[in-house]
C-alpha positions as protocol buffer text, in pm:
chain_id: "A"
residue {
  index: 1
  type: UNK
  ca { x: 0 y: 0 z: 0 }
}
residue {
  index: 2
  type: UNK
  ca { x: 272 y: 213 z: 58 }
}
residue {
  index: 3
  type: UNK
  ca { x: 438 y: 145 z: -276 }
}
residue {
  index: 4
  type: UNK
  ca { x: 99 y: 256 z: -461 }
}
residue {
  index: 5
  type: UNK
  ca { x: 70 y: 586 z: -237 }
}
residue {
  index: 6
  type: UNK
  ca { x: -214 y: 492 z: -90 }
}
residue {
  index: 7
  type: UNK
  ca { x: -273 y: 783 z: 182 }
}
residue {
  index: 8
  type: UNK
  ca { x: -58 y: 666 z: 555 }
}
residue {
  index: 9
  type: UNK
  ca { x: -428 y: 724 z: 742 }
}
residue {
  index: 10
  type: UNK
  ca { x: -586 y: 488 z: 484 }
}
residue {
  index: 11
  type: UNK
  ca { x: -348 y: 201 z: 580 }
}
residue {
  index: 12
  type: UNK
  ca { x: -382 y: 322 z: 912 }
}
residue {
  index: 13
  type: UNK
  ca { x: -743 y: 274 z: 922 }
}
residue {
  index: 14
  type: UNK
  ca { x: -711 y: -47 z: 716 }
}
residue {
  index: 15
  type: UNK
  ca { x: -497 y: -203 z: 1009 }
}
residue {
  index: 16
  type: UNK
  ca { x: -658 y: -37 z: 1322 }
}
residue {
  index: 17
  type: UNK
  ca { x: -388 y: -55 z: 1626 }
}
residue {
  index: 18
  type: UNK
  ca { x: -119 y: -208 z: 1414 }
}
residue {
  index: 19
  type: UNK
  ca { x: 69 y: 49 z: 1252 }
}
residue {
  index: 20
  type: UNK
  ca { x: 36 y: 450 z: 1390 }
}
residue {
  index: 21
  type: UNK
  ca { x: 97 y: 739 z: 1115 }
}
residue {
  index: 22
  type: UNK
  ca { x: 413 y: 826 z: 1205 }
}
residue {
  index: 23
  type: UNK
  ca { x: 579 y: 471 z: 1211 }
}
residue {
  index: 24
  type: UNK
  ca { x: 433 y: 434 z: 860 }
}
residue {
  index: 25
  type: UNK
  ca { x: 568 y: 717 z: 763 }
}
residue {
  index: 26
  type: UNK
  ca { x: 967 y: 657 z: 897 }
}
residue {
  index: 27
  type: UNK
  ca { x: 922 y: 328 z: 712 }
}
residue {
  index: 28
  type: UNK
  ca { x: 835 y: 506 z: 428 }
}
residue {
  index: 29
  type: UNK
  ca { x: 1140 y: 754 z: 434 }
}
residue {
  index: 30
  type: UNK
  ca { x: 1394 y: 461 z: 563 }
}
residue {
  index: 31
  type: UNK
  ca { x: 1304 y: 172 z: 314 }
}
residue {
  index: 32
  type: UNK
  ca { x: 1145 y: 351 z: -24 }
}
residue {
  index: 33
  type: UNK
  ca { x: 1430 y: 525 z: -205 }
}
residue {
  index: 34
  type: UNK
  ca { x: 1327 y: 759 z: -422 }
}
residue {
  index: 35
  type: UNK
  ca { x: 1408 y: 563 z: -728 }
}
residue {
  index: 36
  type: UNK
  ca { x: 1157 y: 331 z: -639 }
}
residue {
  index: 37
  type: UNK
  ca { x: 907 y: 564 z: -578 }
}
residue {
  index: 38
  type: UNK
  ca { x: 972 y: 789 z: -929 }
}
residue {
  index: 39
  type: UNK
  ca { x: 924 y: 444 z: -1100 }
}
residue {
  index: 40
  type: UNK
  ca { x: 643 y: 286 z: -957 }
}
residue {
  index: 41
  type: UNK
  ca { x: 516 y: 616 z: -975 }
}
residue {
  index: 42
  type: UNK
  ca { x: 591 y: 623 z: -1361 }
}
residue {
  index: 43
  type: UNK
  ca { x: 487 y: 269 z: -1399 }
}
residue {
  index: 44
  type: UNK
  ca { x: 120 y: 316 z: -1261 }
}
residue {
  index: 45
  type: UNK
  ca { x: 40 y: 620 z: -1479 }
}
residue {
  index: 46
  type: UNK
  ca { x: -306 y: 492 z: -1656 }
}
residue {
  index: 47
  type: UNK
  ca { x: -276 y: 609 z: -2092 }
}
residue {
  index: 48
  type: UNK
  ca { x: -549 y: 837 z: -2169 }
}
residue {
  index: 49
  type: UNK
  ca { x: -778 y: 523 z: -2268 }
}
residue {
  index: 50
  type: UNK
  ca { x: -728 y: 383 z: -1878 }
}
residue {
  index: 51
  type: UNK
  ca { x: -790 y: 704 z: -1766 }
}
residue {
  index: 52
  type: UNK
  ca { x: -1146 y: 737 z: -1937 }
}
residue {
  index: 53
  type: UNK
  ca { x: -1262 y: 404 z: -1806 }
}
residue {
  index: 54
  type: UNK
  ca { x: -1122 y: 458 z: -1461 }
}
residue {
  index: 55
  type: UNK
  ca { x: -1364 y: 778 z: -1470 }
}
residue {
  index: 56
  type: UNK
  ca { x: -1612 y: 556 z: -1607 }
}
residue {
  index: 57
  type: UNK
  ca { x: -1600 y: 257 z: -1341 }
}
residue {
  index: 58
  type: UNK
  ca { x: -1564 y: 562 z: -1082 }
}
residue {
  index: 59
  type: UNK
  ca { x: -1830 y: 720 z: -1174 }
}
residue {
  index: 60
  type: UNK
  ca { x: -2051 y: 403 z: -1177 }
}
residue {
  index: 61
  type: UNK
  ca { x: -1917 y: 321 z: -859 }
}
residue {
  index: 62
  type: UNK
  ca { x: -1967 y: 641 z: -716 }
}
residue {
  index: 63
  type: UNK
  ca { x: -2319 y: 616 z: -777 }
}
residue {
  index: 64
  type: UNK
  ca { x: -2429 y: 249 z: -696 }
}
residue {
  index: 65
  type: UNK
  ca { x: -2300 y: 438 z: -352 }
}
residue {
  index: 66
  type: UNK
  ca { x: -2511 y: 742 z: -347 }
}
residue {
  index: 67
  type: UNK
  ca { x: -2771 y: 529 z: -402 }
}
residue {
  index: 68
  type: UNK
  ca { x: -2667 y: 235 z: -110 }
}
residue {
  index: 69
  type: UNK
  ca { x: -2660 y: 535 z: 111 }
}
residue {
  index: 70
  type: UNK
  ca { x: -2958 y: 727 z: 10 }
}
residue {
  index: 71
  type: UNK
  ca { x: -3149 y: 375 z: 105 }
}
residue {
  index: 72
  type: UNK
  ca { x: -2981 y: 362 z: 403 }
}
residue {
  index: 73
  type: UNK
  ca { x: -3098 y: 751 z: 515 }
}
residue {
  index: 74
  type: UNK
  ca { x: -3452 y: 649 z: 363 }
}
residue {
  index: 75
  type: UNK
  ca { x: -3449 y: 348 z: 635 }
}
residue {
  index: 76
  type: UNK
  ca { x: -3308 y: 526 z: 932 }
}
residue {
  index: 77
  type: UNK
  ca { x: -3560 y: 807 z: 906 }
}
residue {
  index: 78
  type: UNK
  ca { x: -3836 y: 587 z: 858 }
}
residue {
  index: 79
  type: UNK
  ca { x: -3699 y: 382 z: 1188 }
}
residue {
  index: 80
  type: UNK
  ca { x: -3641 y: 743 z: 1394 }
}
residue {
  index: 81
  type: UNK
  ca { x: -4007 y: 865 z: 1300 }
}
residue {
  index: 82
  type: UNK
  ca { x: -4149 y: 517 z: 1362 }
}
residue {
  index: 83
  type: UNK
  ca { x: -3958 y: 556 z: 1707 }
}
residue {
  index: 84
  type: UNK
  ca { x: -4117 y: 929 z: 1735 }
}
residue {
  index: 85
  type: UNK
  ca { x: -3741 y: 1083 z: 1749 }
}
residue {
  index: 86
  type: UNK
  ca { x: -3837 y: 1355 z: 1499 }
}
residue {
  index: 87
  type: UNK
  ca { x: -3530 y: 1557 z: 1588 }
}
residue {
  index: 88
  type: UNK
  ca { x: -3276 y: 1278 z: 1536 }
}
residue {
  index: 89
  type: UNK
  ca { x: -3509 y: 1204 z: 1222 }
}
residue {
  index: 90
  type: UNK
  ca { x: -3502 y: 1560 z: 1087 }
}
residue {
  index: 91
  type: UNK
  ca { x: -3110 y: 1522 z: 1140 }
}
residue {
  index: 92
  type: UNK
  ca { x: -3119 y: 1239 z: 881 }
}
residue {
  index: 93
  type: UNK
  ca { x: -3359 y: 1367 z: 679 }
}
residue {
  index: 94
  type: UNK
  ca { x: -3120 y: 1646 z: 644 }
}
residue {
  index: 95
  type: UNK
  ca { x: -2836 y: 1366 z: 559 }
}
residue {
  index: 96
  type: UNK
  ca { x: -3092 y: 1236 z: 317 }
}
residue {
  index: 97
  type: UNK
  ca { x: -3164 y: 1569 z: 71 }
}
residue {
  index: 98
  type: UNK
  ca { x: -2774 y: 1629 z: 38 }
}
residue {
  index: 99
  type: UNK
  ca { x: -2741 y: 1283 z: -101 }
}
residue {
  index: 100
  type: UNK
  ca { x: -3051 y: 1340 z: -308 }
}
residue {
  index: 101
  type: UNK
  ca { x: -2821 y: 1696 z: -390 }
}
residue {
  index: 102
  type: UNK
  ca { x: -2511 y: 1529 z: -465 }
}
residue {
  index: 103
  type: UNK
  ca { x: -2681 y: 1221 z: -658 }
}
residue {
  index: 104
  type: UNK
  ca { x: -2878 y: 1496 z: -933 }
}
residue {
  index: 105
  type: UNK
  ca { x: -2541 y: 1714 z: -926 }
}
residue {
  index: 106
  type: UNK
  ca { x: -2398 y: 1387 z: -1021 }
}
residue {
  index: 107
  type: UNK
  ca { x: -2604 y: 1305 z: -1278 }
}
residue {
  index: 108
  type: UNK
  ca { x: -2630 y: 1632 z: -1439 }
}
residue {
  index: 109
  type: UNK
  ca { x: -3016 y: 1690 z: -1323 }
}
residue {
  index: 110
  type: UNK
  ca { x: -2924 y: 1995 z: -1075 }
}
residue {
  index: 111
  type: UNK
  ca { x: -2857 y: 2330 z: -1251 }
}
residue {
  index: 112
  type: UNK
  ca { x: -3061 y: 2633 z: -1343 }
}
residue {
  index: 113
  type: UNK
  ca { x: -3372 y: 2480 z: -1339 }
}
residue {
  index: 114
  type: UNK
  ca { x: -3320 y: 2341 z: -935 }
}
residue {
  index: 115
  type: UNK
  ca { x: -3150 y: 2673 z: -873 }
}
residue {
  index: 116
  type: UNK
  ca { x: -3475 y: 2849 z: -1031 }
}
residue {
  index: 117
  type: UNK
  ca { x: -3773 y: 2632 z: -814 }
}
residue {
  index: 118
  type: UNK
  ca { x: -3516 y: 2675 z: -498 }
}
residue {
  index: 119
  type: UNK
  ca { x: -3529 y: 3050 z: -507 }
}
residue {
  index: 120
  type: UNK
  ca { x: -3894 y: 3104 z: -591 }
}
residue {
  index: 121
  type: UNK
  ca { x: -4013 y: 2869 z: -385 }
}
residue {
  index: 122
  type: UNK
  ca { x: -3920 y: 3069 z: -49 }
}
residue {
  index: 123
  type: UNK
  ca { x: -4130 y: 3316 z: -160 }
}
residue {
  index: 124
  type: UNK
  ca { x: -4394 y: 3155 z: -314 }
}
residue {
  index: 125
  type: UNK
  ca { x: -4745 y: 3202 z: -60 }
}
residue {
  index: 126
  type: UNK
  ca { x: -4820 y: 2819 z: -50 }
}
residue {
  index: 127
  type: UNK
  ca { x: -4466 y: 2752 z: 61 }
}
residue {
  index: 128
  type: UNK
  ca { x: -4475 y: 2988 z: 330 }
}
residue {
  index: 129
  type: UNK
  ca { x: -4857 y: 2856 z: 436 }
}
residue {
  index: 130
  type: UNK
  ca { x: -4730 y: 2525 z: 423 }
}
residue {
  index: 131
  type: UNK
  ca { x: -4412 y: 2613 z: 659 }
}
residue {
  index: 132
  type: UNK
  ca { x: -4665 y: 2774 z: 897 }
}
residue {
  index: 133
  type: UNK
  ca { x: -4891 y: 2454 z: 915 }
}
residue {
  index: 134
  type: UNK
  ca { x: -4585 y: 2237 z: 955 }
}
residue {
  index: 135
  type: UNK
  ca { x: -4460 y: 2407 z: 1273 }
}
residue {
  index: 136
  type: UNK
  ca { x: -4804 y: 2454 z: 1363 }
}
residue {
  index: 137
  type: UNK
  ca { x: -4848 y: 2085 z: 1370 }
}
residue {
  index: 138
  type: UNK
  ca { x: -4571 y: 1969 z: 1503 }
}
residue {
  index: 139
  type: UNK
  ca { x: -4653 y: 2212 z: 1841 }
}
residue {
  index: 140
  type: UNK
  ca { x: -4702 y: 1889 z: 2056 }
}
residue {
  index: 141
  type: UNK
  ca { x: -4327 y: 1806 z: 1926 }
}
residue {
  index: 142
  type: UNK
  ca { x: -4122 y: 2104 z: 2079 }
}
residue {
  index: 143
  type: UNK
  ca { x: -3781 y: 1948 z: 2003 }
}
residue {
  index: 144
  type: UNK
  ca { x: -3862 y: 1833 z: 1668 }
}
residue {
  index: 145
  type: UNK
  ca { x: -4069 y: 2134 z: 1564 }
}
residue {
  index: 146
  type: UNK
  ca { x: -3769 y: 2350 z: 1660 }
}
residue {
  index: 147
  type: UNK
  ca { x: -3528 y: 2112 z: 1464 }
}
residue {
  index: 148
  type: UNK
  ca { x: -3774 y: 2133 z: 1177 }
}
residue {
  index: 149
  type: UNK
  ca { x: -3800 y: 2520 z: 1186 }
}
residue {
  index: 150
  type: UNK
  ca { x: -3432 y: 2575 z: 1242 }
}
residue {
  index: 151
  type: UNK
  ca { x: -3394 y: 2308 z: 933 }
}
residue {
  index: 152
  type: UNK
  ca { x: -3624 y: 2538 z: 704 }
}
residue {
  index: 153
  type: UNK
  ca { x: -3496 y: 2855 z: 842 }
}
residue {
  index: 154
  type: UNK
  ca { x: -3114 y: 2708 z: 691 }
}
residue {
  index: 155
  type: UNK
  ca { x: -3271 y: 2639 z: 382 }
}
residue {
  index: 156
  type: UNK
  ca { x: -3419 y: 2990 z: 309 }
}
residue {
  index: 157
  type: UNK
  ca { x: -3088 y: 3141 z: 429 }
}
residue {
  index: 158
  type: UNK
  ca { x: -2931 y: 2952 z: 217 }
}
residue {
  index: 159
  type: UNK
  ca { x: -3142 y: 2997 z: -117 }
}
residue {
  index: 160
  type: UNK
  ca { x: -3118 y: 3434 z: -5 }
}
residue {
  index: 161
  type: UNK
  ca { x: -2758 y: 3419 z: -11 }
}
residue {
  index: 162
  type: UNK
  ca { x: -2801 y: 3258 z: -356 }
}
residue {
  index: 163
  type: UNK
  ca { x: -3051 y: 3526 z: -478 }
}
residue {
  index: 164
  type: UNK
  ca { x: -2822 y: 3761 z: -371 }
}
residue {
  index: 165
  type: UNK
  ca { x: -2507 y: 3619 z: -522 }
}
residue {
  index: 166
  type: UNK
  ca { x: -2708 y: 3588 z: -848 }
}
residue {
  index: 167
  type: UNK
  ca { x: -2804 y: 3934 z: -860 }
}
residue {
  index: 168
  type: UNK
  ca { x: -2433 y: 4029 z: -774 }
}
């Protein structure tokens, strides 16, 4: 692992309690010259044709993840709800729309259009009647409907400082 550079806290990780970070990396100085290192280095570069199916088999990769985890989230926010922790719930709910984020950004599905529906929505009436209802009902709920409303006050910060960056 050393000889392909994989990262000292990645092996450490790898082998918890076996090896610490700085005894891989003496072993690294004392017993990789840097010969060896310029031509493994050399030897592992991928051609241009490597390269594109490396990004390829990534990319695939990367996404049969997004997707693992986005069913995870789905799961342990159905579990916290059906357990009535809505905070911890609104936590991974939370989790859950960034990986919905990162999956569309991924795909190519989040740009102008997303950006567009985020920034009128915060100002559209029914959004703002349907934010009232929602903290409304969850009144018996004081921790989650404060989790909730700090949750929805985050997101319209966020999509103002967007406006306002657009306008910029």
């Amino acid at each position: 692992m050393l000889a392909r550079a994989v990262p000292l806290r990645v092996i450490e990780e790898r082998f918890p309690g076996c090896f610490s970070l700085a005894a891989l990396s003496r072993h690294r100085a004392r017993h990789m010259p840097p010969a060896i290192k310029a031509a493994l280095i050399a030897d592992r570069r991928p051609s241009d044709l490597d390269l594109e199916k490396l990004r390829r088999d990534e990319g695939e990769g990367l996404l049969q993840s997004l997707v693992a985890y986005r069913g995870h989230m789905v799961a342990i926010v159905n579990q916290c709800t059906d357990d009535g922790d809505y905070r911890l719930a609104a936590v991974f709910y939370d989790k859950l729309m960034r990986a919905w984020e990162l999956e569309a950004k991924f795909l190519g599905e989040l740009q102008t259009a997303a950006q567009h529906i985020h920034q009128s929505l915060i100002i559209a009436p029914e959004y703002l009647e349907l934010r009232v209802n929602l903290v409304r009902a969850l009144e018996p709920y004081p921790e989650a409907r404060q989790a909730v409303a700090n949750l929805l006050t985050q997101a319209e910060d966020a999509a103002q400082r967007g406006v306002i960056d657009a306008c910029e």
